[in-house]
CHARMM-style PDB file with segment names, atoms N, HN, CA, C and O in Angstrom:
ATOM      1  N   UNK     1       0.371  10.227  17.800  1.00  0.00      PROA
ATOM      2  CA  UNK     1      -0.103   9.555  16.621  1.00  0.00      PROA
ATOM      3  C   UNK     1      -1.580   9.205  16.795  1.00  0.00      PROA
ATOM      4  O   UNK     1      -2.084   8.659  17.777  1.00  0.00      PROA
ATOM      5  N   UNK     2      -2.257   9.655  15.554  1.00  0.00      PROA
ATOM      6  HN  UNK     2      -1.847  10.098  14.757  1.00  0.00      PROA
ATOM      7  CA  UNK     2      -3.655   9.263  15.766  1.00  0.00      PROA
ATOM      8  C   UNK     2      -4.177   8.046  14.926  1.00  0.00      PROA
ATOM      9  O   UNK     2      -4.285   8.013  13.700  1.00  0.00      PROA
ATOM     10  N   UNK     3      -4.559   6.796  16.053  1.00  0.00      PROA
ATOM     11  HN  UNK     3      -4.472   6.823  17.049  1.00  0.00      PROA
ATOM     12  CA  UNK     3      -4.691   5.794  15.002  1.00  0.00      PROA
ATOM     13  C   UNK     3      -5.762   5.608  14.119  1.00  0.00      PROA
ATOM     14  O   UNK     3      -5.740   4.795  13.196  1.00  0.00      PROA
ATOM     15  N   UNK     4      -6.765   6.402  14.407  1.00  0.00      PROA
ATOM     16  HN  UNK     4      -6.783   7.063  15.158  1.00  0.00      PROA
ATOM     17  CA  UNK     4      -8.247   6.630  13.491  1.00  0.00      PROA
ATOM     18  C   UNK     4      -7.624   7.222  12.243  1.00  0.00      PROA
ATOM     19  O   UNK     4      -8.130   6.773  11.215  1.00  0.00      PROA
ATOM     20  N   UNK     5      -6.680   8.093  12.065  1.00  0.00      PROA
ATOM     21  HN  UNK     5      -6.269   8.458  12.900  1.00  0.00      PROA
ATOM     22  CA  UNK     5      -5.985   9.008  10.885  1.00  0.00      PROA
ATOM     23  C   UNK     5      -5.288   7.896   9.996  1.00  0.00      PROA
ATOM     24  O   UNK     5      -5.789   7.559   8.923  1.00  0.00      PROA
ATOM     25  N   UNK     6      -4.256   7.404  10.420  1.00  0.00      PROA
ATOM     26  HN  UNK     6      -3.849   7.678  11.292  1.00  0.00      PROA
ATOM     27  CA  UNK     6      -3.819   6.151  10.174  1.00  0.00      PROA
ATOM     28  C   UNK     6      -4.388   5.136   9.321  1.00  0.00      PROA
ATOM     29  O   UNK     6      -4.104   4.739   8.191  1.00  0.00      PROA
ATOM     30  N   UNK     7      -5.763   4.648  10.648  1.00  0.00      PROA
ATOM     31  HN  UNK     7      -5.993   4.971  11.567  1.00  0.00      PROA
ATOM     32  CA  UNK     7      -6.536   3.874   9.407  1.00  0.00      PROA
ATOM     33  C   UNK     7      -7.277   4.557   8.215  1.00  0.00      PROA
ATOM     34  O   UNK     7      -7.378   4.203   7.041  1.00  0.00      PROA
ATOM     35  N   UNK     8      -7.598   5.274   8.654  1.00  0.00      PROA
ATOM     36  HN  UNK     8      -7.516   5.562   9.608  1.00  0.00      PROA
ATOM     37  CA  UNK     8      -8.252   6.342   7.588  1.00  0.00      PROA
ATOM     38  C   UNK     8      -7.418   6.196   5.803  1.00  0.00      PROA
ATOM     39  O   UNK     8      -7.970   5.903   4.743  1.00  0.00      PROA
ATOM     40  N   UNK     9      -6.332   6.445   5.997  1.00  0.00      PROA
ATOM     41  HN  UNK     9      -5.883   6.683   6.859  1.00  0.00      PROA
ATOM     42  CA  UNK     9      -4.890   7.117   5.086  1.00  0.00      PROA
ATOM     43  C   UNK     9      -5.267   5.244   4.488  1.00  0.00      PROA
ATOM     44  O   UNK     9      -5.698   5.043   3.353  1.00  0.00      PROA
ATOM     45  N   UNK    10      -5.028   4.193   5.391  1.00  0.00      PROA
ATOM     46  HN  UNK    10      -4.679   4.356   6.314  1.00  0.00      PROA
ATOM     47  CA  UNK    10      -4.708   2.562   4.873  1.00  0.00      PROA
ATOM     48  C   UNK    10      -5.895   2.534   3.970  1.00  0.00      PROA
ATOM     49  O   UNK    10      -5.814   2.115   2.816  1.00  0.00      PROA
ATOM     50  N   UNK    11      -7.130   3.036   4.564  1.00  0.00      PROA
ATOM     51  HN  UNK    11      -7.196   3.377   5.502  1.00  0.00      PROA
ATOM     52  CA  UNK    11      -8.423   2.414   4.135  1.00  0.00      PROA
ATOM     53  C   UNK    11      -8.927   3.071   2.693  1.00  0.00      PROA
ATOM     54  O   UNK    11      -9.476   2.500   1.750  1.00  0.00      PROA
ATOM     55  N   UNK    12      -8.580   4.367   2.833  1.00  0.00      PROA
ATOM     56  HN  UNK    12      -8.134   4.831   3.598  1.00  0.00      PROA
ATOM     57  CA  UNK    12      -8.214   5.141   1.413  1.00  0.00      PROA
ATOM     58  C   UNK    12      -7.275   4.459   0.760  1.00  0.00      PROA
ATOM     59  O   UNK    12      -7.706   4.268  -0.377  1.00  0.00      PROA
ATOM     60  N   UNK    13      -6.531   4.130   0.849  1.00  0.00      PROA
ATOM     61  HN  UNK    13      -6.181   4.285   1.772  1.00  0.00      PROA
ATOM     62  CA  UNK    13      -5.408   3.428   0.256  1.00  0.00      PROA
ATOM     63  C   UNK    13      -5.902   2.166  -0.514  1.00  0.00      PROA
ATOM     64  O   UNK    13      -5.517   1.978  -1.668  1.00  0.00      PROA
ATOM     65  N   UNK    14      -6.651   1.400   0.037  1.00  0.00      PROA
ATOM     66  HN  UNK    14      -6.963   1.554   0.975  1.00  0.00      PROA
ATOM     67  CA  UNK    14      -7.510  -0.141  -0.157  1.00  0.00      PROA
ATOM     68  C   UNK    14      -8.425   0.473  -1.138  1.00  0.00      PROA
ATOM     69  O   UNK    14      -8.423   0.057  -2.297  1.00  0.00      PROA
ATOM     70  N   UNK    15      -9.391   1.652  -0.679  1.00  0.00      PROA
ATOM     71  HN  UNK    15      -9.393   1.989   0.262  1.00  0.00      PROA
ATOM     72  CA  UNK    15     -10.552   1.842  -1.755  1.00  0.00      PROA
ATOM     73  C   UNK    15      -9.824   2.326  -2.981  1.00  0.00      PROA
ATOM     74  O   UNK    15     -10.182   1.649  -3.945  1.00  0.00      PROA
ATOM     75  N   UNK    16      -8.912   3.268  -3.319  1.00  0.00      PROA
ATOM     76  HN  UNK    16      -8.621   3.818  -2.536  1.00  0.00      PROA
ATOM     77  CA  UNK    16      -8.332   3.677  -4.389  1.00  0.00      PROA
ATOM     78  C   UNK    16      -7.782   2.629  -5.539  1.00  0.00      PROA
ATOM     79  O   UNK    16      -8.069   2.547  -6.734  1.00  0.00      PROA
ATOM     80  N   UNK    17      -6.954   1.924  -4.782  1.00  0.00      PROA
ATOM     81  HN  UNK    17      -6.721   1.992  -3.812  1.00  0.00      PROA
ATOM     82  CA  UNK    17      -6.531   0.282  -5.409  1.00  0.00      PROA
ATOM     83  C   UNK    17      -7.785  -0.360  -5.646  1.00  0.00      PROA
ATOM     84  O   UNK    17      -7.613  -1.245  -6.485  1.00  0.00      PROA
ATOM     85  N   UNK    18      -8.916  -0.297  -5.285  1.00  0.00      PROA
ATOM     86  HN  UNK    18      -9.055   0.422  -4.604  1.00  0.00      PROA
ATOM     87  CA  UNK    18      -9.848  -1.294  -6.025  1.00  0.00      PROA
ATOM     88  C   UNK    18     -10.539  -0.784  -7.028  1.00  0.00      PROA
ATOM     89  O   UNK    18     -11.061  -1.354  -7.986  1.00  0.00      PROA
ATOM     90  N   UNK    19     -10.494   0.609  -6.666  1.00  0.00      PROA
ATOM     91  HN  UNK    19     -10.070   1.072  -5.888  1.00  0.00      PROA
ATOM     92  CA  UNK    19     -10.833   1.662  -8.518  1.00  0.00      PROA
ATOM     93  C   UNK    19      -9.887   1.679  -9.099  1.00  0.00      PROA
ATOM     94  O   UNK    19     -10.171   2.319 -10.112  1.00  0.00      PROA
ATOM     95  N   UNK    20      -8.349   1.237  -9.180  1.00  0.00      PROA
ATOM     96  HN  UNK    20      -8.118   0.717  -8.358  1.00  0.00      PROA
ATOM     97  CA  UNK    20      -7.730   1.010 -10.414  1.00  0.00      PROA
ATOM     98  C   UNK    20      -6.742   2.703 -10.217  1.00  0.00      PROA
ATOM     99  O   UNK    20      -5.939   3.189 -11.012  1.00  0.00      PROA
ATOM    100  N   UNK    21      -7.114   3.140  -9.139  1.00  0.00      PROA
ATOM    101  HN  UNK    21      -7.767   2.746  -8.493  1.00  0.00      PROA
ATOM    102  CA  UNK    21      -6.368   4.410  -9.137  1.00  0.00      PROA
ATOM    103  C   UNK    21      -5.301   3.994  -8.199  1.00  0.00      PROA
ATOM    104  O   UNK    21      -5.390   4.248  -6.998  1.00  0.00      PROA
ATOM    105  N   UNK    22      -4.194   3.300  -8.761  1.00  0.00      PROA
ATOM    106  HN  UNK    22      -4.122   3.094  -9.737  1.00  0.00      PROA
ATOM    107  CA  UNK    22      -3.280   3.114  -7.796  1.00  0.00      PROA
ATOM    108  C   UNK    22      -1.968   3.954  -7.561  1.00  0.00      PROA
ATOM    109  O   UNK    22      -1.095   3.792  -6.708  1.00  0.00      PROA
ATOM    110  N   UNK    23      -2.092   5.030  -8.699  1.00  0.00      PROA
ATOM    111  HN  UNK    23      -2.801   5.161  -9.392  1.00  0.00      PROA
ATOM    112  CA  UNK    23      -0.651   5.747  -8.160  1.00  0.00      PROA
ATOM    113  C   UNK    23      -1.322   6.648  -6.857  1.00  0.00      PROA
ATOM    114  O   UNK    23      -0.673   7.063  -5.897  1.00  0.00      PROA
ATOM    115  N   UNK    24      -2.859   6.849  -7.092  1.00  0.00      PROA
ATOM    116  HN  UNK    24      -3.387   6.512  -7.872  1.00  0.00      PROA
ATOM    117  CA  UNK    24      -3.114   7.853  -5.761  1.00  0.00      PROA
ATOM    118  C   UNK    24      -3.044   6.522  -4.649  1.00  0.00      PROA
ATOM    119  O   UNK    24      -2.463   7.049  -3.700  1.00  0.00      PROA
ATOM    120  N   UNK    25      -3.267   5.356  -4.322  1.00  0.00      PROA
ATOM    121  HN  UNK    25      -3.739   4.928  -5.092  1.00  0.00      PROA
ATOM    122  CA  UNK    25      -3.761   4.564  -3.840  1.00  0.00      PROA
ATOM    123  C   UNK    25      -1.877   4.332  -2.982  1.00  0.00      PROA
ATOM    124  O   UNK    25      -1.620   3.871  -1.870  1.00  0.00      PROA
ATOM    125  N   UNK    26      -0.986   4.823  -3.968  1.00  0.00      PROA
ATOM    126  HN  UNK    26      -1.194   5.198  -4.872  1.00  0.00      PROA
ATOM    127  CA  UNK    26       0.201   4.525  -3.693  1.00  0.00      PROA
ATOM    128  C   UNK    26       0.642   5.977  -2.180  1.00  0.00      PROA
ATOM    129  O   UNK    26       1.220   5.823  -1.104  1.00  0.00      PROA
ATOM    130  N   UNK    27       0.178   6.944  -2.672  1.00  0.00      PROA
ATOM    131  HN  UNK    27      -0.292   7.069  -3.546  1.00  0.00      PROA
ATOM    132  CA  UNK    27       0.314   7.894  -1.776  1.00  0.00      PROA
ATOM    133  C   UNK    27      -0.287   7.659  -0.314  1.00  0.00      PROA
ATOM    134  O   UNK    27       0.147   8.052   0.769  1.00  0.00      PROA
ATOM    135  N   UNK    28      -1.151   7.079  -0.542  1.00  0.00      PROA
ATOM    136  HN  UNK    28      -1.503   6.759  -1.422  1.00  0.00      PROA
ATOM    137  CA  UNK    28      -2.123   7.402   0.837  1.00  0.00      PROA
ATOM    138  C   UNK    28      -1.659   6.004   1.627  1.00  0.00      PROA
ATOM    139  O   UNK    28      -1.979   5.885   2.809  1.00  0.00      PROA
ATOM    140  N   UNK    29      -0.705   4.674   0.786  1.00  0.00      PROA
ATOM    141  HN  UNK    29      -0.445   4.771  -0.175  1.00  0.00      PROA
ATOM    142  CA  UNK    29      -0.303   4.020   1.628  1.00  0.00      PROA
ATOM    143  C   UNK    29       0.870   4.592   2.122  1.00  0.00      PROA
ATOM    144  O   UNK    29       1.099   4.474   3.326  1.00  0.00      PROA
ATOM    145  N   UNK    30       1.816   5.315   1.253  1.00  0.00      PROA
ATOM    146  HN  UNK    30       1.630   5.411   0.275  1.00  0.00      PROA
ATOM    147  CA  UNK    30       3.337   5.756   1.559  1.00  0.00      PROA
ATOM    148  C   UNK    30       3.225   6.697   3.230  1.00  0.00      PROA
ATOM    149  O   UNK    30       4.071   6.729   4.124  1.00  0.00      PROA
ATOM    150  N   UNK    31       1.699   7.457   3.167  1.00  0.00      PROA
ATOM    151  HN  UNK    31       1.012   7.431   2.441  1.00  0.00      PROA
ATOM    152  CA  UNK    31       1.337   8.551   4.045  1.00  0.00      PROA
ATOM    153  C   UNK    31       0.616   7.376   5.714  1.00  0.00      PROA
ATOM    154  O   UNK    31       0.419   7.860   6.829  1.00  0.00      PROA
ATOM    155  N   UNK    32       0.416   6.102   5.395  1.00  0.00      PROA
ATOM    156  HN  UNK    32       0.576   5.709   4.490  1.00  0.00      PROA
ATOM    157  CA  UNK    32       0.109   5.401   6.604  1.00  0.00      PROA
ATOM    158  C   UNK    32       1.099   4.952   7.003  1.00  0.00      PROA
ATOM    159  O   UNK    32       1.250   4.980   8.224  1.00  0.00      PROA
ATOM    160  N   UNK    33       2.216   4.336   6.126  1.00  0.00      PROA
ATOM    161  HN  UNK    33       2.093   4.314   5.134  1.00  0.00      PROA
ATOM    162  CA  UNK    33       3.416   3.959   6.831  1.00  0.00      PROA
ATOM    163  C   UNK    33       4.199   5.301   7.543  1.00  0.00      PROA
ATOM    164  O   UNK    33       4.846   5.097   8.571  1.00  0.00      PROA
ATOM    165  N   UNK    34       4.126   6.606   7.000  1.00  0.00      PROA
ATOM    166  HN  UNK    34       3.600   6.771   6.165  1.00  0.00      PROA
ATOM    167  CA  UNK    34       4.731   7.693   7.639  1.00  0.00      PROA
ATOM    168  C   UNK    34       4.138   8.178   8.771  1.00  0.00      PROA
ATOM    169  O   UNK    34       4.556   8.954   9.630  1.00  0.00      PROA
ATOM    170  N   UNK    35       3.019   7.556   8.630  1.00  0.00      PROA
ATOM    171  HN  UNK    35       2.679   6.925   7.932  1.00  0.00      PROA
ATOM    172  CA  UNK    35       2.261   8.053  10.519  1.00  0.00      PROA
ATOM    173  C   UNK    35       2.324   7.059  11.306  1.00  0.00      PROA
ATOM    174  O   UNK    35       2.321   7.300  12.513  1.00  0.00      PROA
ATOM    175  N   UNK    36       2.393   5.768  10.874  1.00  0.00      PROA
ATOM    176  HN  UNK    36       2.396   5.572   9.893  1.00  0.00      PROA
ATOM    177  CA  UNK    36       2.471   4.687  12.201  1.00  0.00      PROA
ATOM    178  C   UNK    36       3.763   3.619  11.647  1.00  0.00      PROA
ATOM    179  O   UNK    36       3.351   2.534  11.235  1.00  0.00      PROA
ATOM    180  N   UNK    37       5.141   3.811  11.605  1.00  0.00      PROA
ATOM    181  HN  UNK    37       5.476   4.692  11.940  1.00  0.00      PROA
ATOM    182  CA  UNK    37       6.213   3.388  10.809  1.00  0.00      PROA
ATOM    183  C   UNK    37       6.608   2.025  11.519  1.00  0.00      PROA
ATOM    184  O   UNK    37       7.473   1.249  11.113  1.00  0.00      PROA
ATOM    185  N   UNK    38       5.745   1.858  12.758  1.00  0.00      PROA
ATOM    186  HN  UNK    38       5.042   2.488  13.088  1.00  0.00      PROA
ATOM    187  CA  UNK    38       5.825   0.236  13.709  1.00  0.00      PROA
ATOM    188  C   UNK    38       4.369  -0.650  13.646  1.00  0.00      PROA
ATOM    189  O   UNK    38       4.186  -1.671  14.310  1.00  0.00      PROA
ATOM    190  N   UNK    39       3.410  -0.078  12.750  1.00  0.00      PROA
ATOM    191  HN  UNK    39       3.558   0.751  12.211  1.00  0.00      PROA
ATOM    192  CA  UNK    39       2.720  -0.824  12.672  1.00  0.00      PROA
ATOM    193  C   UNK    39       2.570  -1.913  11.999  1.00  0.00      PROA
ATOM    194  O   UNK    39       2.588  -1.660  10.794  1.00  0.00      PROA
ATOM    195  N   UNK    40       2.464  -2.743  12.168  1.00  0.00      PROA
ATOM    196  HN  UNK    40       2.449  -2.949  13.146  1.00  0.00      PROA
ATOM    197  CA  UNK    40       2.993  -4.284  11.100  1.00  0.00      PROA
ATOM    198  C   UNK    40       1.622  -4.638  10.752  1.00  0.00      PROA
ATOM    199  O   UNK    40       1.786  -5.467   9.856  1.00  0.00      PROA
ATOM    200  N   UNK    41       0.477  -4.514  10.913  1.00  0.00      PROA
ATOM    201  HN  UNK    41       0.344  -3.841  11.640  1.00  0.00      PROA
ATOM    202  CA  UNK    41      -0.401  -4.389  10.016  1.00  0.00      PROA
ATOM    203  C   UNK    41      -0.390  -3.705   8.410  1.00  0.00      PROA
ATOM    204  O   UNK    41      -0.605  -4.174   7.293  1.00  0.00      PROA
ATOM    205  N   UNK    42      -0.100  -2.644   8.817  1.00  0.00      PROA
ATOM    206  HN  UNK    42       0.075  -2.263   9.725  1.00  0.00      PROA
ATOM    207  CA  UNK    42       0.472  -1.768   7.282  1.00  0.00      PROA
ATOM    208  C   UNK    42       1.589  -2.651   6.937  1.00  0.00      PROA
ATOM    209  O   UNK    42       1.293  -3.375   5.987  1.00  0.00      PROA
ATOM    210  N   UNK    43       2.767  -2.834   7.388  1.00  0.00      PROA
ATOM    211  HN  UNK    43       3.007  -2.245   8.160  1.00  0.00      PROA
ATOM    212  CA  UNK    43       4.036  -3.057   6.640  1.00  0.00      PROA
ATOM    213  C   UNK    43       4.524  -4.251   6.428  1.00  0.00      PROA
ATOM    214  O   UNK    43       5.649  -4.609   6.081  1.00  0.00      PROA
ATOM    215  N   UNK    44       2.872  -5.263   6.844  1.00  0.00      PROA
ATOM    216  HN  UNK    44       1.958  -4.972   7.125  1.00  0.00      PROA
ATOM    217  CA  UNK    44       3.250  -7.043   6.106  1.00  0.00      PROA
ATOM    218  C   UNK    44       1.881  -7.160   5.009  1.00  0.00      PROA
ATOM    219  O   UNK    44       1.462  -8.167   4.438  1.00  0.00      PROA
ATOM    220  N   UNK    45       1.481  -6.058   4.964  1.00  0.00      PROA
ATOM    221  HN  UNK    45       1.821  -5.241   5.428  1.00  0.00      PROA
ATOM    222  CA  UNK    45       0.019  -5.491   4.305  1.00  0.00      PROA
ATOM    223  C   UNK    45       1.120  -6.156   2.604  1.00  0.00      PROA
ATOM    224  O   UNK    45       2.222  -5.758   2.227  1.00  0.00      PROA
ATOM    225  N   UNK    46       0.315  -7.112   2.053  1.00  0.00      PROA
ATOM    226  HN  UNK    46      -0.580  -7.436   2.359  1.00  0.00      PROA
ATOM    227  CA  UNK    46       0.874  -7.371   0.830  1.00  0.00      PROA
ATOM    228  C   UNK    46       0.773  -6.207  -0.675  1.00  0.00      PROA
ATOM    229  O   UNK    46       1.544  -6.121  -1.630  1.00  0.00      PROA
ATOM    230  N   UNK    47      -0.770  -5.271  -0.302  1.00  0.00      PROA
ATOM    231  HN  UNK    47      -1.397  -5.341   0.475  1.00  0.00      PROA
ATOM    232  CA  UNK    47      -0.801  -4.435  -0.623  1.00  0.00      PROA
ATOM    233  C   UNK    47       0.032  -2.965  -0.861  1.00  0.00      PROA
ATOM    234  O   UNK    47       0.274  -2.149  -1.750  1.00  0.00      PROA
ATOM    235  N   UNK    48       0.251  -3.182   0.348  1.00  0.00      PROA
ATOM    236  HN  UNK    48       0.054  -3.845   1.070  1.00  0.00      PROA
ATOM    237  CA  UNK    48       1.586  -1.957   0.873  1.00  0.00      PROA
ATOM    238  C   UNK    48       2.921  -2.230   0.229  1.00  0.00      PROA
ATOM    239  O   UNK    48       3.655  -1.404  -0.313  1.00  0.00      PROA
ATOM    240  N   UNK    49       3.107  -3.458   0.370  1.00  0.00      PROA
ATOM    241  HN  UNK    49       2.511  -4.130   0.810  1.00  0.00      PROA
ATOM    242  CA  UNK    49       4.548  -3.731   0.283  1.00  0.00      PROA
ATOM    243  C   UNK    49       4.386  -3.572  -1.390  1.00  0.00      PROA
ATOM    244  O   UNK    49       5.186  -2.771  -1.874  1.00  0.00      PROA
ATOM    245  N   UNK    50       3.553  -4.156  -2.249  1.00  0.00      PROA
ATOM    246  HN  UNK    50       2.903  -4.807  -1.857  1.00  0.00      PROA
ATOM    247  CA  UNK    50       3.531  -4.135  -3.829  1.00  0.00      PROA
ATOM    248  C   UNK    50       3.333  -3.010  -4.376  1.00  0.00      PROA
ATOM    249  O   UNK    50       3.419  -2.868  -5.596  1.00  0.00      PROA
ATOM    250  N   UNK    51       3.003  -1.928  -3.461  1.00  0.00      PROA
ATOM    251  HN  UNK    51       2.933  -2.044  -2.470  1.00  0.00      PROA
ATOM    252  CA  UNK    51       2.556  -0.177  -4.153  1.00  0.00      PROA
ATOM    253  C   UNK    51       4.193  -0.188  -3.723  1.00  0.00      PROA
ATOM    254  O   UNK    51       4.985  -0.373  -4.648  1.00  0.00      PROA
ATOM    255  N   UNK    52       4.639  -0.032  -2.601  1.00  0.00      PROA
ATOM    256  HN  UNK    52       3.996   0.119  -1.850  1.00  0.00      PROA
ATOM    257  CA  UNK    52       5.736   0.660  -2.334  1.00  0.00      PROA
ATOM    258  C   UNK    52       6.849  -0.062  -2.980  1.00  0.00      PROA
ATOM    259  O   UNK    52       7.936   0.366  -2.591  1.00  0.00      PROA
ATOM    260  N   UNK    53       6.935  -1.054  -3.874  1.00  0.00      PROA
ATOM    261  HN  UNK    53       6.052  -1.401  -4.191  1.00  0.00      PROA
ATOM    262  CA  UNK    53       8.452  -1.704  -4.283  1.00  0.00      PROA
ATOM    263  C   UNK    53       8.709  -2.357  -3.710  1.00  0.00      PROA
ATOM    264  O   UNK    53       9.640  -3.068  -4.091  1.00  0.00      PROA
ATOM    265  N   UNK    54       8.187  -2.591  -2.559  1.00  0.00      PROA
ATOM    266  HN  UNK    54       7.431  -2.014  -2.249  1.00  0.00      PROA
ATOM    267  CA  UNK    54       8.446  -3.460  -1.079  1.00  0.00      PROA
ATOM    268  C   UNK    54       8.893  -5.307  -1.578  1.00  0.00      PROA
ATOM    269  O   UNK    54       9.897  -5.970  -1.316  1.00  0.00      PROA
ATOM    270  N   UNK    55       7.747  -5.624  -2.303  1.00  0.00      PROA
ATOM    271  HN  UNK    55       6.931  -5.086  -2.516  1.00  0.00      PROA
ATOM    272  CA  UNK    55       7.819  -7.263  -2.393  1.00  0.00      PROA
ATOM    273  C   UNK    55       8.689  -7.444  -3.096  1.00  0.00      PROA
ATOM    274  O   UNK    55       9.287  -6.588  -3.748  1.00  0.00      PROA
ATOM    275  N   UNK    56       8.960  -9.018  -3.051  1.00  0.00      PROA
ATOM    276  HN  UNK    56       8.475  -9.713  -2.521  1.00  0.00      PROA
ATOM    277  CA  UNK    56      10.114  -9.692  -3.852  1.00  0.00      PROA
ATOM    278  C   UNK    56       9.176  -9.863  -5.294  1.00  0.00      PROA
ATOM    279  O   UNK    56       8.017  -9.449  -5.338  1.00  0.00      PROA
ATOM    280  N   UNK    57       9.684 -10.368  -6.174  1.00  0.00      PROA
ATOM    281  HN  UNK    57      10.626 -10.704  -6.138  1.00  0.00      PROA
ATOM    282  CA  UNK    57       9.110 -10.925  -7.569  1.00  0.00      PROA
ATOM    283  C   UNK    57       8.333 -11.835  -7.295  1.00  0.00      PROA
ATOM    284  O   UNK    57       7.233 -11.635  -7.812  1.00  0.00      PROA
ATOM    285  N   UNK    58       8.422 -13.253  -6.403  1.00  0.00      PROA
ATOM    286  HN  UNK    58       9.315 -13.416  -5.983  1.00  0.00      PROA
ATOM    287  CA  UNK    58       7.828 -14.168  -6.044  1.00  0.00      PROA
ATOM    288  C   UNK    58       6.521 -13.320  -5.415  1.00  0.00      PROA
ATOM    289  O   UNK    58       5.506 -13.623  -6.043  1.00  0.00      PROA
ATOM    290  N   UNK    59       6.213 -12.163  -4.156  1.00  0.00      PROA
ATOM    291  HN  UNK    59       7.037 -11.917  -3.645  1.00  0.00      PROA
ATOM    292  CA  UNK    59       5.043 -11.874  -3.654  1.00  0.00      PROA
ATOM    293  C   UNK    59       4.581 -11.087  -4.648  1.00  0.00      PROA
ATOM    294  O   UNK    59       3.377 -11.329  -4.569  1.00  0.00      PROA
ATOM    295  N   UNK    60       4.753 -10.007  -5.875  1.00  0.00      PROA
ATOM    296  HN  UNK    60       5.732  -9.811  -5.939  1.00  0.00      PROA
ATOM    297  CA  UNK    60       4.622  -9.241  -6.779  1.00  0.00      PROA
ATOM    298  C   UNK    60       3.311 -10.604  -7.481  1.00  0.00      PROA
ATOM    299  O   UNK    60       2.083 -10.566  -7.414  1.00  0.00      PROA
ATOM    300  N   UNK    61       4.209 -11.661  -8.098  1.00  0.00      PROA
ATOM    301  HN  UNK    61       5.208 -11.692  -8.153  1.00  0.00      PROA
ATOM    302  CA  UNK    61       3.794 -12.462  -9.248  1.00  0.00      PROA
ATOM    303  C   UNK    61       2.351 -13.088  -8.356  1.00  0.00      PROA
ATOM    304  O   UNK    61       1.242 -12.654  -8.666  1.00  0.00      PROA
ATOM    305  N   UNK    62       2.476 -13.935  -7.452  1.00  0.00      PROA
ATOM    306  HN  UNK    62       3.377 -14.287  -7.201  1.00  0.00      PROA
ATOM    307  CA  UNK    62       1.491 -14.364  -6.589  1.00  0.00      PROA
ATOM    308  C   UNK    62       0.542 -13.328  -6.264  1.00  0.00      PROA
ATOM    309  O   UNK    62      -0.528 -13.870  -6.543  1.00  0.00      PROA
ATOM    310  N   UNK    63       0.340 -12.437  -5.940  1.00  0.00      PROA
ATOM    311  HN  UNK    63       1.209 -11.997  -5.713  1.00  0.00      PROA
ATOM    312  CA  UNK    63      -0.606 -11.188  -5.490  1.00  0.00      PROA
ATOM    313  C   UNK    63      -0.987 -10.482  -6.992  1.00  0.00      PROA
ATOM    314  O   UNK    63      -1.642  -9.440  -6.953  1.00  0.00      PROA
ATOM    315  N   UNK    64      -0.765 -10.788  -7.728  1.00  0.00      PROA
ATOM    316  HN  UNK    64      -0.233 -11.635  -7.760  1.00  0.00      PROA
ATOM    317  CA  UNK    64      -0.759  -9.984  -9.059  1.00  0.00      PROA
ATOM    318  C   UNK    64      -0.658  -8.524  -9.032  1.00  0.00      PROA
ATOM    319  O   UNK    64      -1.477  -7.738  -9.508  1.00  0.00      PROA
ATOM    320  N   UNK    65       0.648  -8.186  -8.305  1.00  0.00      PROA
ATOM    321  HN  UNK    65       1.314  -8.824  -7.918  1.00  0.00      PROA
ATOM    322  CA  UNK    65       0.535  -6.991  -8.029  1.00  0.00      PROA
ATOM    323  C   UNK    65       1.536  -6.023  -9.239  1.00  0.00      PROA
ATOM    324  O   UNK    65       1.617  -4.797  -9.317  1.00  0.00      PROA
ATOM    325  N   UNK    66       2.245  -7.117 -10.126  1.00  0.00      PROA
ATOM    326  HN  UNK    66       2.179  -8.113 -10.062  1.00  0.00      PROA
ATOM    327  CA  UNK    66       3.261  -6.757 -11.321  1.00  0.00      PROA
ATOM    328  C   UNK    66       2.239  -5.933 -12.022  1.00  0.00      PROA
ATOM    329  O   UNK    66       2.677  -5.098 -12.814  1.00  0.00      PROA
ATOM    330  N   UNK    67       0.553  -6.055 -11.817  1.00  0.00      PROA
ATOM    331  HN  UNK    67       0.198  -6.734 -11.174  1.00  0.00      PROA
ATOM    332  CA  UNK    67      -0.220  -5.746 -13.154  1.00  0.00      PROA
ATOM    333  C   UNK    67       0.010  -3.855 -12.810  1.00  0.00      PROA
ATOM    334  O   UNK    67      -0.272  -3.029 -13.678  1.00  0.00      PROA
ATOM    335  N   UNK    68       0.379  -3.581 -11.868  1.00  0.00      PROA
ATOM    336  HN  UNK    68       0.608  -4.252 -11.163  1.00  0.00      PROA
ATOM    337  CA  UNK    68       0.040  -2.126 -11.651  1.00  0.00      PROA
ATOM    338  C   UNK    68       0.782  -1.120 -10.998  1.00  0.00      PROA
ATOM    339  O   UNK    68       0.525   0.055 -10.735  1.00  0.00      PROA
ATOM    340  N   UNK    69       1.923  -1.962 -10.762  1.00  0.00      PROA
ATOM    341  HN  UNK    69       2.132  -2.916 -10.975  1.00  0.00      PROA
ATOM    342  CA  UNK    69       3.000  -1.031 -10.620  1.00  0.00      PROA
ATOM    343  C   UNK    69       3.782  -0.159 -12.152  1.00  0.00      PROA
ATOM    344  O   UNK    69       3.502  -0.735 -13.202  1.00  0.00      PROA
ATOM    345  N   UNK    70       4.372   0.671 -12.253  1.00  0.00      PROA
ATOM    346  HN  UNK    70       4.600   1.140 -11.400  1.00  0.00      PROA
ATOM    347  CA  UNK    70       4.566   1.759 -12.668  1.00  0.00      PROA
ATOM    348  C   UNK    70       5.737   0.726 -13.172  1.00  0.00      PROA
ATOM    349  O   UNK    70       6.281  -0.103 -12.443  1.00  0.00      PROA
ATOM    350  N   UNK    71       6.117   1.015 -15.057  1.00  0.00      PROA
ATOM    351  HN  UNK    71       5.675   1.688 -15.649  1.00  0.00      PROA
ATOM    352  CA  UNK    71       6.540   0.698 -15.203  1.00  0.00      PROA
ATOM    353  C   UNK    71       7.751   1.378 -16.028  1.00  0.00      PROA
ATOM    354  O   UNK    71       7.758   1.475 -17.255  1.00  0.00      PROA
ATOM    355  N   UNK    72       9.100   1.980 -14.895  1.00  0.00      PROA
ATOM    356  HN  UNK    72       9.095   1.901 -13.898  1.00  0.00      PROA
ATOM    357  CA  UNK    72       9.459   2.945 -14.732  1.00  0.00      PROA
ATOM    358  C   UNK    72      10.796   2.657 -15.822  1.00  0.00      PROA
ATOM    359  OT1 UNK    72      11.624   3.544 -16.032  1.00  0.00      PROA
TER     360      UNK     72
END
């Protein structure tokens, strides 16, 4: 596992979400948790958890992360 790749995939992930492009922003986090799946940086990442479905309603509503998830 390469952790420069890793961050790479998170940090793309962060810049995409702040242009409002979050279904790509959603990929490139889904693709950091699939390269480092024990890193708990990524996977308490409030970011991460609100692209991926991850949070409860309570961390969704607080993070305002309801505004941009896919509303399926």
């Amino acid at each position: 596992m390469n952790a420069q790749l890793v961050e790479a995939h998170f940090n793309a992930a962060l810049a995409l979400h702040q242009l409002g492009r979050h279904e790509e922003a959603t990929q490139f986090f889904v693709r950091a948790g699939e390269l480092d799946p024990e890193n708990q940086s990524i996977l308490t990442s409030t970011l991460y958890r609100n692209h991926l479905g991850l949070s409860s309603t309570l961390e969704r509503h607080m993070s305002g992360g309801y505004r941009y998830q896919d509303k399926k």
